[in-house]
N, C-alpha and C positions, 0 to 999 in steps of 0.2 A: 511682561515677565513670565507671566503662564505659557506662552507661547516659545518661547527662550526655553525654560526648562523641559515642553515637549520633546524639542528639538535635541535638545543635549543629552535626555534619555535614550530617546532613538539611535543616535550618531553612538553612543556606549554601549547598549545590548548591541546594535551591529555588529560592533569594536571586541568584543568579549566573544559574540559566536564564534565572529574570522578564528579569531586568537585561539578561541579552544579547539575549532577543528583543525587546526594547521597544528597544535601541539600535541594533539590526541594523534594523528595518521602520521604525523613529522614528514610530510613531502617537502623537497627543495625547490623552489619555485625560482631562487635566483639563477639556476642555470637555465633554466626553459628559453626558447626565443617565443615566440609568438607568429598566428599567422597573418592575424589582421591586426598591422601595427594601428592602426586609424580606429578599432575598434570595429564591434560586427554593424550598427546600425549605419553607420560609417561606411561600409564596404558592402552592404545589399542591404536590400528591402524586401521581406518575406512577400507585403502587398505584391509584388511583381506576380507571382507564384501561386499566390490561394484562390483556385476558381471558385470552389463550393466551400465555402464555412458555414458554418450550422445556418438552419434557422431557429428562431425563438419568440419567445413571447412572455410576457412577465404581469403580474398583478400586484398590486401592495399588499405588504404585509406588516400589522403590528410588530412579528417577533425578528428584535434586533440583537439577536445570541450575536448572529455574525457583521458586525457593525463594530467600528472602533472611533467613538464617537471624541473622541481626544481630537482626531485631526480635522472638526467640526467647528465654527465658529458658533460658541453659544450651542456647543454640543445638541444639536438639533440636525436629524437626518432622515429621508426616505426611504426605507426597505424594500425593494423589488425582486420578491420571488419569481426567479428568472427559467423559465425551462426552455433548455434546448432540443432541436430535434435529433440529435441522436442518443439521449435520454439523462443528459446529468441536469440537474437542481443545481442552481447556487444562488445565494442573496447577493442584489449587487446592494450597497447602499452610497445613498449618493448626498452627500451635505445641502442644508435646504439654501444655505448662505454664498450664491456666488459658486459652486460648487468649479472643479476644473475641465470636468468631462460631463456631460450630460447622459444619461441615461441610458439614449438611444444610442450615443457613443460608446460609451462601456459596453454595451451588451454588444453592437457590432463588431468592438475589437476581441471582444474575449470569443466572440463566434470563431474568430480565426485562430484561436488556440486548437490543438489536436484534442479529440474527448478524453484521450489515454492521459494527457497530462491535465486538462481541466477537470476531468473529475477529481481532482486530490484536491482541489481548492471549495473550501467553505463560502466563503464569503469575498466580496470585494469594496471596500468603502473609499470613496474619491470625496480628496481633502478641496476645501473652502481655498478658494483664493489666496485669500487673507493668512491661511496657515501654510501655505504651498512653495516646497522650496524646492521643486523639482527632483527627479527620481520617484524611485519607490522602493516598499524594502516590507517584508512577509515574515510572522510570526504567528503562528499557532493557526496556520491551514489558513489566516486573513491576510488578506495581500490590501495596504495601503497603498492608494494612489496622489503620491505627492506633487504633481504635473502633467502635463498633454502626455499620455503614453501612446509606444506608437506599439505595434504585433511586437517587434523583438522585446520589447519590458512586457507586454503582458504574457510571452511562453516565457520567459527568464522565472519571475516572480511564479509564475505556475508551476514552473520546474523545483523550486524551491519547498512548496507544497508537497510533490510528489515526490521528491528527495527526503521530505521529513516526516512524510509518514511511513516511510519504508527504511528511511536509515542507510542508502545508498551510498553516500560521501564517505561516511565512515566507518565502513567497512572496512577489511586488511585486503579486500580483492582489488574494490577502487584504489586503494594506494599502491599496491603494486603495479596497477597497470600503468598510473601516473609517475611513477618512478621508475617504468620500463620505458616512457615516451622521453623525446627531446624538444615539446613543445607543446606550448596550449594555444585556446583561443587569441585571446588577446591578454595584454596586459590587466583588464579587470578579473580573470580567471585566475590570475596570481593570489588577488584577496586571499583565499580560502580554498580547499576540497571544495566547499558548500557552492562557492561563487564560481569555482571550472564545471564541475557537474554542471548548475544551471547553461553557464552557457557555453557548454557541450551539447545541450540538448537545443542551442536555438543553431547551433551550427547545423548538427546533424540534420537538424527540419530545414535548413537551406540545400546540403547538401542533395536530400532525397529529391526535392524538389526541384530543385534546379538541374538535377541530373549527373551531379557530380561524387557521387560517392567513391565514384575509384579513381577521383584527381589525385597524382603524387603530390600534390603539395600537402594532404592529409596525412602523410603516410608517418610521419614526426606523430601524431597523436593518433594511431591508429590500433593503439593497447584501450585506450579511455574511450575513442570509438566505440570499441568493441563490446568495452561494458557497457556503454548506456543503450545502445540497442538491441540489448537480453530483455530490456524492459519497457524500449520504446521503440519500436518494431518499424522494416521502411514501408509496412503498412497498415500500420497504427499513422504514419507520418501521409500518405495516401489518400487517405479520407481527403483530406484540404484541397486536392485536386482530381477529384472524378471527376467522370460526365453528369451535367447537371441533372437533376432528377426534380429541377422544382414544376411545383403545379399552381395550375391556375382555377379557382374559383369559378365553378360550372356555372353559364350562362342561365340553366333553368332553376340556380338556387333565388328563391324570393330576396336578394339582396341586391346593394349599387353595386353595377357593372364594373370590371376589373378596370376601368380606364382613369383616370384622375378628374375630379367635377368643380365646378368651380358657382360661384354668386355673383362673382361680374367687379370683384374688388379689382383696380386698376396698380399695374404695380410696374416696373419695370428692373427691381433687381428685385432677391431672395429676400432679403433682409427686412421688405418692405410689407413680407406677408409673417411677418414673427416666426420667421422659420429657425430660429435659434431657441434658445433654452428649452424648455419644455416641450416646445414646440419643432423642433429639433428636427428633419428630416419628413414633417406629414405635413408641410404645404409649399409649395416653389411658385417662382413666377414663371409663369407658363406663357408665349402668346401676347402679352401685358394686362392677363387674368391672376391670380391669387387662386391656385387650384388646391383641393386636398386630396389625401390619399383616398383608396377604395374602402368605403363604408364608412369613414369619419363625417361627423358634422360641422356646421360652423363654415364659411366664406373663405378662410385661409391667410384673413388678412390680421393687419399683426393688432386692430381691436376685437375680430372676433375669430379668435386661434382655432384649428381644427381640432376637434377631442372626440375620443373614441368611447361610448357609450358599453361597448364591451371589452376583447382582451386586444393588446397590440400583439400582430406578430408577423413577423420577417423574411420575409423568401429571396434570396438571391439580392438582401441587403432592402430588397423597398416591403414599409411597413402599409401591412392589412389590417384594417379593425376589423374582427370579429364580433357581432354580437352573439349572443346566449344562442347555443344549440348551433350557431354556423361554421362551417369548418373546411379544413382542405386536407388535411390530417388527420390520421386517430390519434395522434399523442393530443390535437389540440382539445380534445371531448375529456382529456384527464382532469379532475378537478380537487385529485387529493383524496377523494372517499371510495370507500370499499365497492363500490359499485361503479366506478371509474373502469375496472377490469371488465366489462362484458357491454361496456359500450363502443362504436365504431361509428368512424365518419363515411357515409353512404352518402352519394348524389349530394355534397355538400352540407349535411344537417348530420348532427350527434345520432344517432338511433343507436337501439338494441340492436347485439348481435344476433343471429339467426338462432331460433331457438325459444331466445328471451322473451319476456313479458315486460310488459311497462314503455314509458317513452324514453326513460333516462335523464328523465329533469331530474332534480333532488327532494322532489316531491313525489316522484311516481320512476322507481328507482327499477332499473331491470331486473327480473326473477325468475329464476329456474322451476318450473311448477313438475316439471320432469325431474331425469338422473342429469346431475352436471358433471361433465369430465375436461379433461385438458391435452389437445393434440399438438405437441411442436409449440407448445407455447401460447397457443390460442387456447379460450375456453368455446365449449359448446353444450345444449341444452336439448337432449333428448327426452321427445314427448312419451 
């Protein structure tokens, strides 16, 4: 019954937003055709297209502001303050119960969102099983995951985000320009202003990327085009596909070597070294060994799971443990305190910036014993 009226509230605010912004901007959506009659996930797959999505790395956290523990069975959830490498925060949280994306999943797919559009989103909570009726659907900057989402639900749902905290749909510019086209996306674009915006903006991120921005078959919605990229740019959209720049974990850092290690667990598929749930992407069967990631502990097999003693974090999709003080990045030496700013990743280890005093543990925090100033955004520490 509690599960039933979830649902029934859900399906109403939806039913209520569609409603008010189609009556607030008054677009006609019955004359529109569409271009992807099949729908966009239907007719591409961003996956084709994104070489470099973020990387990241996430730790728990108590504060569950951005958690919507409704779609939790026994309202019980994990909070994973999640940072990406090209600098947005967001909590993913993930149901303890059967959850439908695991962790590693969520943060992989939402790496392939653009930053321009995942920064507007707060939070992300992925519903239980047990409560999951496939879809998803975004209120107040949290985006609920009610099923296996694939890149197009998580830039839709994103978009949504960034549409409501700016107010874009309904504006009198986006409706004029929607009232100047003879066509949207697809038939799910009809919903609402709110539901063409969104996925306006996952076309668009096909278009850029696939190379197709000045195909005539756009040219029917080439007014709503043009609005949404005033504010999602085709290099905002770019990022997803540079040359890669990821790095690798210097051989002279005191840490396991970048290669996969293994204890000699015998396995001959994935599934056999608990490479699912929790376990989710840090151990494979290798060879007919059970290996795990670089710097995880533990055989790999599915009684004794690989676990990372410090932070998990991501490079071109394969996860690194980092322990305290190890790094490949400077964003990874961030740790939330004021003294986060004057630390850098040097020859693989957290240190002081030049200048600084101290080692940068939280114990022995870097200090300007000089004048401190700030160049281009760096700081620096003149004796």
């Amino acid at each position: 019954q509690l599960q039933n009226i979830q649902l029934q509230k859900i399906k109403m605010m939806k039913k209520v937003i569609a409603l008010g912004m189609v009556a607030t901007v008054g677009a006609q959506f019955s004359s529109k055709s569409v271009v992807f009659p099949n729908g966009l996930s239907e007719s591409f797959s961003l996956n084709s297209y994104i070489t470099t999505p973020a990387g990241y790395s996430y730790t728990i956290t108590g504060d569950k502001s951005y958690c919507d523990l409704s779609v939790c069975q026994g309202y019980s959830a994990t909070a994973y303050r999640t940072t990406f490498t090209d600098g947005t925060i967001n909590d993913l949280c993930i149901c303890n119960a059967e959850p439908v994306m695991s962790i590693e999943v969520t943060a992989q797919r939402f790496a392939k969102v653009a930053s321009k559009v995942r920064s507007n989103v707060n939070g992300i909570t992925v519903a239980s099983q047990s409560l999951a009726t496939g879809g998803a659907y975004s209120m107040e900057d949290i985006i609920r995951m009610l099923g296996d989402a694939n890149t197009e639900v998580f830039t839709h749902e994103a978009a949504h985000s960034l549409d409501g905290r700016h107010g874009y749909s309904g504006t009198p510019e986006f409706a004029a320009a929607l009232n100047a086209d003879t066509c949207v996306p697809d038939d799910y674009a009809k919903s609402s202003n709110a539901e063409d915006f969104a996925q306006l903006v996952v076309t668009w991120t096909y278009m850029v990327l696939s190379g197709t921005v000045n195909d005539a078959r756009f040219n029917c919605m080439r007014n709503q085009l043009n609005f949404v990229k005033q504010y999602y740019s085709e290099s905002d959209v770019r990022t997803l596909a540079q040359a890669s720049t990821a790095t690798v974990v210097p051989t002279s850092v005191s840490n396991p070597p970048a290669t996969s290690t293994s204890n000699g667990a015998s396995c001959t598929q994935d599934y056999e070294c608990g490479s699912f749930g929790q376990n989710y992407g840090y151990s494979r069967c290798i060879s007919g060994q059970c290996r795990c990631g670089t710097g995880f502990s533990g055989s790999g097999s599915a009684s004794d799971l690989c676990r990372c003693d410090g932070t998990v974090s991501y490079t071109s999709g394969t996860p690194v443990c980092l322990t305290a003080g190890v790094c490949q990045e400077d964003w990874q030496c961030y740790d939330g305190a004021t003294n986060s700013q004057f630390v850098r990743c040097s020859s693989g280890r957290c240190t002081c910036r030049d200048g600084f005093q101290g080692s940068g543990r939280p114990d022995d925090k870097c200090r300007c014993q000089g004048t401190q100033y700030w160049l281009n955004g760096v700081p620096y520490c003149s004796q």
